[in-house]
ZATIPA-110326 format. One record per residue: x negated, y, z negated of N, C-alpha, C in turn; chain; residue number from 1. Coordinates in pm, 1 decimal, m for minus. Layout:
BEGIN
        npx        npy        npz       capx       capy       capz        cpx        cpy        cpz   ch     i
          X          Y          Z          X          Y          Z          X          Y          Z    A   NUM
...
This chain:
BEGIN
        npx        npy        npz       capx       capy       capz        cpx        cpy        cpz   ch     i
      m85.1     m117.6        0.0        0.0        0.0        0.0      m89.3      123.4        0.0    A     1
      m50.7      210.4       65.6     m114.4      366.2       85.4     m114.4      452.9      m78.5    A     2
     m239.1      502.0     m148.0     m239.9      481.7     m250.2     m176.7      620.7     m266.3    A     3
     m169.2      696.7     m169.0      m80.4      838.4     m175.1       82.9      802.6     m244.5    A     4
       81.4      708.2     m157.9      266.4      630.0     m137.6      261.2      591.4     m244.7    A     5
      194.3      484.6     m346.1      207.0      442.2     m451.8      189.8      525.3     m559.9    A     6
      103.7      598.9     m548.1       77.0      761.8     m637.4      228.8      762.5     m665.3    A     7
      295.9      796.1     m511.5      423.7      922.7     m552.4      510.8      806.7     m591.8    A     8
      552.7      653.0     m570.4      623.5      581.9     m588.9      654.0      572.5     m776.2    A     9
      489.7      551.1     m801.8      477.1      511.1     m954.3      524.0      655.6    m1054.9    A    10
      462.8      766.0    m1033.3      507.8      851.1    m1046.3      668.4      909.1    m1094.8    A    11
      687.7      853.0     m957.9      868.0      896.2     m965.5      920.3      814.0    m1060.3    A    12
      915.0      688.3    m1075.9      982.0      587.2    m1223.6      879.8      639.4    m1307.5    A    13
      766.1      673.1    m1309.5      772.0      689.3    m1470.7      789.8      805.9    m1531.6    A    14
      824.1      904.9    m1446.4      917.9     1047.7    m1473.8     1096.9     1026.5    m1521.5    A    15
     1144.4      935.8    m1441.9     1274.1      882.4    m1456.3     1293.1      771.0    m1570.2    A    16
     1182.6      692.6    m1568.7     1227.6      562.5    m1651.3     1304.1      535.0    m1738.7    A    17
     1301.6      662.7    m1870.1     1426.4      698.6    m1921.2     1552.1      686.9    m1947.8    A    18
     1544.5      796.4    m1822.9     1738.6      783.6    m1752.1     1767.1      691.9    m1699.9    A    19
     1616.6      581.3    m1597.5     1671.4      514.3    m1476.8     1826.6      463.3    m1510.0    A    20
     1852.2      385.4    m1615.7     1973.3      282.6    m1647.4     2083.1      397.3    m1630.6    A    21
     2092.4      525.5    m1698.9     2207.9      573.9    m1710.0     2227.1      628.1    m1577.3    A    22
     2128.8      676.5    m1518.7     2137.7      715.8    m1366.2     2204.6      663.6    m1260.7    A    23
     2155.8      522.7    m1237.2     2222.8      394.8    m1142.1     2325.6      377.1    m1178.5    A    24
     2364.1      365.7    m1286.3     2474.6      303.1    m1363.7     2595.0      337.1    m1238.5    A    25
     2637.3      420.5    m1258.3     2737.1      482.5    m1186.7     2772.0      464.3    m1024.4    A    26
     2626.3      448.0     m926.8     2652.0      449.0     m837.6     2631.0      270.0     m799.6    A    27
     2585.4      202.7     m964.8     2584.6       51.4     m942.1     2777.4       29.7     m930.8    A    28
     2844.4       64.2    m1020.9     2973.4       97.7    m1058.4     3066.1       69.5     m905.7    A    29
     3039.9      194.4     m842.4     3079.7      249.3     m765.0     3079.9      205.4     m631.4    A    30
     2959.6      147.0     m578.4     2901.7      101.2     m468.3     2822.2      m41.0     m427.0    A    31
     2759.1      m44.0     m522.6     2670.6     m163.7     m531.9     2783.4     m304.2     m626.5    A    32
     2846.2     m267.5     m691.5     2933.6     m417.3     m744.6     2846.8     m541.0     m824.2    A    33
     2844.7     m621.3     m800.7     2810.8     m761.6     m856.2     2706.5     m837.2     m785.8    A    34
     2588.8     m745.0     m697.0     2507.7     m792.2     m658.6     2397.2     m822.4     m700.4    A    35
     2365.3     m766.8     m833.0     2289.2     m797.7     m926.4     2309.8     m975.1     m919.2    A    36
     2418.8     m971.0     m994.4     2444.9    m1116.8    m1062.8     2405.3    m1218.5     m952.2    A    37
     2474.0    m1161.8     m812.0     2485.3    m1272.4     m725.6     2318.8    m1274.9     m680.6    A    38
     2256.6    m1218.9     m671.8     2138.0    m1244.3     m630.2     2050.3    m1364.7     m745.9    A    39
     2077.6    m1286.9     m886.0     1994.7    m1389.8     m963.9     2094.8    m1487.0    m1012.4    A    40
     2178.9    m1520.0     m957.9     2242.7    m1700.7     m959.3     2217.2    m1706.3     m812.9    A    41
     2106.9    m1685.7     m745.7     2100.6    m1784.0     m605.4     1925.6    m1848.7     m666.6    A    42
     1880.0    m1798.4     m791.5     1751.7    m1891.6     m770.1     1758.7    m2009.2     m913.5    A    43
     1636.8    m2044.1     m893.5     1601.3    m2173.6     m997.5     1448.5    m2136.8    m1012.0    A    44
     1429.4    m2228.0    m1149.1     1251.4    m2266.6    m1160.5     1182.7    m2140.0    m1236.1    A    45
     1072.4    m2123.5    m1166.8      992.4    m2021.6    m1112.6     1057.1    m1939.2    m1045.1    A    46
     1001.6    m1781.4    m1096.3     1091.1    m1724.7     m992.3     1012.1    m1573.0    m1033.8    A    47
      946.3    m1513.2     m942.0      927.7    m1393.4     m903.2     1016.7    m1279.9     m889.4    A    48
     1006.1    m1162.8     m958.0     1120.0    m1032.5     m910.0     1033.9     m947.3     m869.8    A    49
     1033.8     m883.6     m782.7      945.2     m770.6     m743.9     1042.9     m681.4     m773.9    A    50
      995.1     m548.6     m825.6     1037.4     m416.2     m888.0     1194.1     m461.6     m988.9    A    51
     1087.6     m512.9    m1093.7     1152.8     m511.7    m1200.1     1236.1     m425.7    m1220.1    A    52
     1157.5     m341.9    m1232.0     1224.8     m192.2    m1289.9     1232.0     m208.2    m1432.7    A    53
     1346.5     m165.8    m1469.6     1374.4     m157.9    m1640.1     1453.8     m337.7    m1666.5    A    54
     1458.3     m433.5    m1618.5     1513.5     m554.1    m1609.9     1672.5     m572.3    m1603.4    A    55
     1699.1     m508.6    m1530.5     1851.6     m449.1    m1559.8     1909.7     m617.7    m1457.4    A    56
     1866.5     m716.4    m1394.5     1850.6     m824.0    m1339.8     1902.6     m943.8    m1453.9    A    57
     1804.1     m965.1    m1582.5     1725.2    m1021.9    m1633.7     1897.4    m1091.2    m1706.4    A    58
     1981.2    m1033.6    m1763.4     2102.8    m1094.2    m1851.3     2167.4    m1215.3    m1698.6    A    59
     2117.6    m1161.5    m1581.8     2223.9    m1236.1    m1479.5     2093.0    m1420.8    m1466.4    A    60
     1998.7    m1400.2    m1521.3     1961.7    m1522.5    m1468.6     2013.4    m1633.5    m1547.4    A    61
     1960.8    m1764.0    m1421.8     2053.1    m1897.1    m1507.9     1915.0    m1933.4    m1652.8    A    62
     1978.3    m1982.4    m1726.1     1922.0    m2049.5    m1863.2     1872.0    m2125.4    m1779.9    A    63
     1682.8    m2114.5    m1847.9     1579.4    m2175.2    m1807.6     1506.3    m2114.7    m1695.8    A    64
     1516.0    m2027.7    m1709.7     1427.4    m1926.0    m1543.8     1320.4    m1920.6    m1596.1    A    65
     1232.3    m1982.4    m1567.1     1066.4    m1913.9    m1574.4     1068.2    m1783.0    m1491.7    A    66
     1054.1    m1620.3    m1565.6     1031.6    m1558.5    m1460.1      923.4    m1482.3    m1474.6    A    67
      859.0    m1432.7    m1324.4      733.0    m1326.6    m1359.6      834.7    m1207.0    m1256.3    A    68
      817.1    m1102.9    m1404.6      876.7     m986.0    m1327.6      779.3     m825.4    m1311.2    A    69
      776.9     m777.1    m1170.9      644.3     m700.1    m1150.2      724.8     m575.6    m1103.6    A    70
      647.3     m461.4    m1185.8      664.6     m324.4    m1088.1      542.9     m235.8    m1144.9    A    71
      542.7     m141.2    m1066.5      398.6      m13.7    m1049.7      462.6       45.0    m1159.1    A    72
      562.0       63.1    m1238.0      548.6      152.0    m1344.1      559.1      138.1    m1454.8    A    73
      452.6      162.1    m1527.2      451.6      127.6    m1683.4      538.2      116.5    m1792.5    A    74
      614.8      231.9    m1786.9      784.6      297.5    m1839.8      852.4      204.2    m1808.9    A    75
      894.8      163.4    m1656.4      967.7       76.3    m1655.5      945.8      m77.1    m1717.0    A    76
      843.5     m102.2    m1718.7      761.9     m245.1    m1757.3      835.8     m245.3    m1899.6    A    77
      780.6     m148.7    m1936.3      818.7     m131.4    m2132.1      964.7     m104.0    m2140.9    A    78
     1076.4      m48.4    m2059.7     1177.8      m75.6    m2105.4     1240.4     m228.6    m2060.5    A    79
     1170.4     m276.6    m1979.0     1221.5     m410.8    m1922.9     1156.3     m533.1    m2020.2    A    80
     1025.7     m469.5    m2160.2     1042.5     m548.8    m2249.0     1164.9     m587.5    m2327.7    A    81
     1224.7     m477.6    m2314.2     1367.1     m472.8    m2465.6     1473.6     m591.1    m2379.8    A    82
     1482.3     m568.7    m2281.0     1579.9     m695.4    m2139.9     1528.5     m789.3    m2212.5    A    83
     1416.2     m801.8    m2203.3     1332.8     m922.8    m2240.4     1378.5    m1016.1    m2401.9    A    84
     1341.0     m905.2    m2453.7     1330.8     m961.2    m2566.9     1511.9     m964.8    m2660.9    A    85
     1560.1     m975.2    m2581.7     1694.2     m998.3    m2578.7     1761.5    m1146.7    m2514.9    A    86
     1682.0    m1112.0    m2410.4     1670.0    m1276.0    m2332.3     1580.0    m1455.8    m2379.8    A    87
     1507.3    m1382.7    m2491.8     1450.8    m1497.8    m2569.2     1516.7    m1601.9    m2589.9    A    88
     1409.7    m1691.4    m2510.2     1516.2    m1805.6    m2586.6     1606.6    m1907.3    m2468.4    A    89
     1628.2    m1781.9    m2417.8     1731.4    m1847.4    m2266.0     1669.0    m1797.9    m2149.8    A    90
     1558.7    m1728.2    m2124.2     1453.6    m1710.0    m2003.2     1322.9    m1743.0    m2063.0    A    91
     1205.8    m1746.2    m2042.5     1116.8    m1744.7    m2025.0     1028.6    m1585.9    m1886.2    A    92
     1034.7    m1494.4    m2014.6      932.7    m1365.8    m1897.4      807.2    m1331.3    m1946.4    A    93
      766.7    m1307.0    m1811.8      612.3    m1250.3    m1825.3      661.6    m1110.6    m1721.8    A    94
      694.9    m1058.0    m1827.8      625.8     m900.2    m1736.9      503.2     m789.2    m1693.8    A    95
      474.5     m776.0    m1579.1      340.9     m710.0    m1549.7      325.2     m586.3    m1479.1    A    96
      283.8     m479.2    m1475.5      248.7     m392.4    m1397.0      148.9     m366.9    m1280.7    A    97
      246.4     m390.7    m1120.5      186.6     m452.2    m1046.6      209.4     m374.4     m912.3    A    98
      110.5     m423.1     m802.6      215.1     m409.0     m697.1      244.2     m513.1     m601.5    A    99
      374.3     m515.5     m572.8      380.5     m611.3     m535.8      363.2     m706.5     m359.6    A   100
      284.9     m595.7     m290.9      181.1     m599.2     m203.1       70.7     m652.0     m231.2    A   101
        7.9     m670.3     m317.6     m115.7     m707.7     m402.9     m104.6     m813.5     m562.2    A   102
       m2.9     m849.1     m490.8       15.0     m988.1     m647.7     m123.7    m1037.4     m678.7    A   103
     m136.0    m1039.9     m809.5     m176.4    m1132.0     m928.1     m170.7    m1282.1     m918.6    A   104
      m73.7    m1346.5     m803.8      m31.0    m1436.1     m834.1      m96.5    m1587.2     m728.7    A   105
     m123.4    m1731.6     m774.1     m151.0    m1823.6     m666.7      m42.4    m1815.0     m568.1    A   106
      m63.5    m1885.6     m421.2      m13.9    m1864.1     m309.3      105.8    m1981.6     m353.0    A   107
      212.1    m1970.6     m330.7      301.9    m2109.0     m348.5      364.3    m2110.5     m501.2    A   108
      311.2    m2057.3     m598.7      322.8    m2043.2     m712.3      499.8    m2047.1     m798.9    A   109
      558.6    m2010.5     m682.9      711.4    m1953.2     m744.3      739.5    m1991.1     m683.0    A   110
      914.4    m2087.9     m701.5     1025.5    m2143.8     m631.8     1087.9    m2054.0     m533.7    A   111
     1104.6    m1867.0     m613.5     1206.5    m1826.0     m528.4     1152.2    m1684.7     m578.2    A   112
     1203.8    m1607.1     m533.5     1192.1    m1456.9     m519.3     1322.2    m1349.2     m527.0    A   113
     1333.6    m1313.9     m616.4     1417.7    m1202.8     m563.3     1386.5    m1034.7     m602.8    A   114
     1440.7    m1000.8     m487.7     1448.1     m813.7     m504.3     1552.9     m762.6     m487.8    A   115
     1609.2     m663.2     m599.9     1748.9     m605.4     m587.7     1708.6     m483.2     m587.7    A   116
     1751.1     m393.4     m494.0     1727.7     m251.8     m463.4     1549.0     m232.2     m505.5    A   117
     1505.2     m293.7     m460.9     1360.0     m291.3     m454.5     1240.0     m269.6     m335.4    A   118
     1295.6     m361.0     m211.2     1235.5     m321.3     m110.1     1239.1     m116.7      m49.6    A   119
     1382.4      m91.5      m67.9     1362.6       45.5      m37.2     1244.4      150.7      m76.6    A   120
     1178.8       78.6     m189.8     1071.7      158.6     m252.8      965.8      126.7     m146.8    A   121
      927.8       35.2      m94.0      801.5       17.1      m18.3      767.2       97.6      119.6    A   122
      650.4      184.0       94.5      598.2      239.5      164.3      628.3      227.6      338.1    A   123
      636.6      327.6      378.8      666.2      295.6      554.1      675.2      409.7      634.3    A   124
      546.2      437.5      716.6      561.2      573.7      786.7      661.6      596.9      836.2    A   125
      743.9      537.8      877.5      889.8      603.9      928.4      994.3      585.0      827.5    A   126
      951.1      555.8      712.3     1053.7      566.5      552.0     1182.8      727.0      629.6    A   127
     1262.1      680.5      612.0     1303.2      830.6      530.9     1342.2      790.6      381.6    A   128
     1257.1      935.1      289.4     1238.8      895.5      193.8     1375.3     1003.5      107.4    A   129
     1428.3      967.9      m17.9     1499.9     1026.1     m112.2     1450.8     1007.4     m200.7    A   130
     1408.2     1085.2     m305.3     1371.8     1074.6     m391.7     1202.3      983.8     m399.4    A   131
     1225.8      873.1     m409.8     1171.4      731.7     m415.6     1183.5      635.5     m323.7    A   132
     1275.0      642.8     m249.6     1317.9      535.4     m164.5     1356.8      567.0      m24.1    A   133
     1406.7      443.0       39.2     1488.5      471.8      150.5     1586.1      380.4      139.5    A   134
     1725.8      374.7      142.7     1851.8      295.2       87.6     1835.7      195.2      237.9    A   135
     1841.0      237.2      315.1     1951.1      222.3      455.7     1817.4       84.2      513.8    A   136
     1710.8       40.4      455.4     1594.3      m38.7      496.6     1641.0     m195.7      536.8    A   137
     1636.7     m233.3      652.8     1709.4     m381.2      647.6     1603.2     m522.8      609.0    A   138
     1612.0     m559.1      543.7     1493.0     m652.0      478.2     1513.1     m747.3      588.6    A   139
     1600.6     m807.2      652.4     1540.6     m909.7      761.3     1441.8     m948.1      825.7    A   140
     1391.5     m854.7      905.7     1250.6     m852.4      988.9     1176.1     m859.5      842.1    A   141
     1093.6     m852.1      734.8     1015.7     m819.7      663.5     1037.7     m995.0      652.6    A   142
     1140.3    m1027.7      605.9     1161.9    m1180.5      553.7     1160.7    m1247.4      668.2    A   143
     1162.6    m1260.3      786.2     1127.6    m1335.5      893.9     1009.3    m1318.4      869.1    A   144
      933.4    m1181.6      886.5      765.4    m1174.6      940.6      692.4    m1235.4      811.4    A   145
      754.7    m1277.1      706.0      728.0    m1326.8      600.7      690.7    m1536.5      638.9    A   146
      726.0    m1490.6      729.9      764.6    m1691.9      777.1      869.6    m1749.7      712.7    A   147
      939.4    m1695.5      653.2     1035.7    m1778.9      583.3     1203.4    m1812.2      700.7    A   148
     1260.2    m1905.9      668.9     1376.2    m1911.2      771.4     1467.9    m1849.2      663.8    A   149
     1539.4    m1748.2      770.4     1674.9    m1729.5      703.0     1802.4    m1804.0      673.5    A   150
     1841.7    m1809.8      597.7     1946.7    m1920.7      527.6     2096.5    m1857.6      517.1    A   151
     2121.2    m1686.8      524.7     2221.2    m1682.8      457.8     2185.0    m1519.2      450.3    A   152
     2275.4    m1422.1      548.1     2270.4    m1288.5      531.5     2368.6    m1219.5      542.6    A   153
     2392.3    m1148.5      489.5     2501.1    m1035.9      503.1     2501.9     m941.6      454.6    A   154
     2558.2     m826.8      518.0     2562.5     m633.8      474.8     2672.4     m620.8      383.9    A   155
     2697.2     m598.2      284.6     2799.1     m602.1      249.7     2785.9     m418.3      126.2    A   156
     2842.9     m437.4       22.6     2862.8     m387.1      m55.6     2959.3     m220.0        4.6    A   157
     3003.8     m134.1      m92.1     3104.9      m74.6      m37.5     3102.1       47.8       60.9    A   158
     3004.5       58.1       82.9     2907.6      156.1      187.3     2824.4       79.2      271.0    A   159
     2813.1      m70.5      267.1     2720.2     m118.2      363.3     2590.0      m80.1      276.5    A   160
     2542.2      m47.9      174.0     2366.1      m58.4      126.6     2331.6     m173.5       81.7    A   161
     2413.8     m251.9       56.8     2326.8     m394.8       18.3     2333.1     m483.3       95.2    A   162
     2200.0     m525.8      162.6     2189.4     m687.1      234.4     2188.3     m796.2      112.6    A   163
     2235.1     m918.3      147.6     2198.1    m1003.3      100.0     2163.5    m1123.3      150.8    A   164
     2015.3    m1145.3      126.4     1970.5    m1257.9      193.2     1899.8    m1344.1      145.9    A   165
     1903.7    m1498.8      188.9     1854.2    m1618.8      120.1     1767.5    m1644.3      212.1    A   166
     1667.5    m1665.4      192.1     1581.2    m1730.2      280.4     1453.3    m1890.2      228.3    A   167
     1455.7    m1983.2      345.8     1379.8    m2093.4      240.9     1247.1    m2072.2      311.9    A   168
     1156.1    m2140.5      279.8     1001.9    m2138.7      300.0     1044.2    m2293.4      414.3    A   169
      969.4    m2253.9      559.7      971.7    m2316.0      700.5      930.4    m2447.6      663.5    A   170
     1021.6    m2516.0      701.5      970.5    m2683.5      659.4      836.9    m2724.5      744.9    A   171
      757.1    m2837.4      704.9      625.4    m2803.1      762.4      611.4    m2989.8      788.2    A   172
């Protein structure tokens, strides 16, 4: 990642980190619905989140998730301890401050992956950017060029901003 881009990325959550929860809240409410949940009941095992954030994810996983959950901002890391430590007991987390272009992690390591309103943060000369992000980003091409086969996509939510997509690792 362009360390300008990550500068202003990390930056922006840990100016917000705070508010982030009360902020979203509303336009999670409003627009976004139950995609939280549905994303983390599509995995098992091991399981990777890129841009944690504050763990606002973390109540929707199934009992027994090993998870490693990663984002660039510190603030957020530390409020996504309190998720955490609420979840004792019935998850298993390791949270880290990361990026997630540059994992920490062995190749193969995790069953499954998920990102909820997370990719919009990643860097992209033709971003248009708000704030932090770009909403309107279609993760498909990224998860193809990823090698993975797609399993299961759709635009949905009440404005059309959320994809949701399953994808498995290419049988070999």
């Amino acid at each position: 990642m362009n360390p300008d881009a990550r500068a202003h990325i990390r930056g922006y959550y840990q100016r917000h980190a705070t508010g982030y929860d009360r902020q979203v809240s509303s336009a999670e409410r409003r627009f976004l619905g139950e995609h939280r949940a549905w994303a983390a009941g599509q995995v098992f095992g091991r399981v990777l989140e890129i841009g944690v954030g504050t763990g606002l994810n973390l109540p929707y996983y199934p009992a027994g998730t090993d998870l490693v959950g990663v984002d660039l901002s510190p603030s957020m890391v530390e409020l996504a301890r309190l998720q955490a430590a609420a979840a004792a007991g019935r998850l298993s987390v390791d949270l880290r401050v990361g990026d997630a272009e540059a994992l920490d992690l062995p190749d193969e390591s995790v069953d499954a992956v998920v990102g909820t309103y997370a990719l919009c943060t990643f860097p992209d000369p033709l971003a248009l950017r708000f704030q932090a992000d770009h909403l309107l980003r279609d993760p498909v091409p990224y998860v193809v060029d990823a090698g993975l086969d797609i399993v299961f996509t759709e635009r949905g939510g009440r404005v059309g901003l959320v994809y949701r997509v399953v994808a498995t690792k290419k049988a070999t």
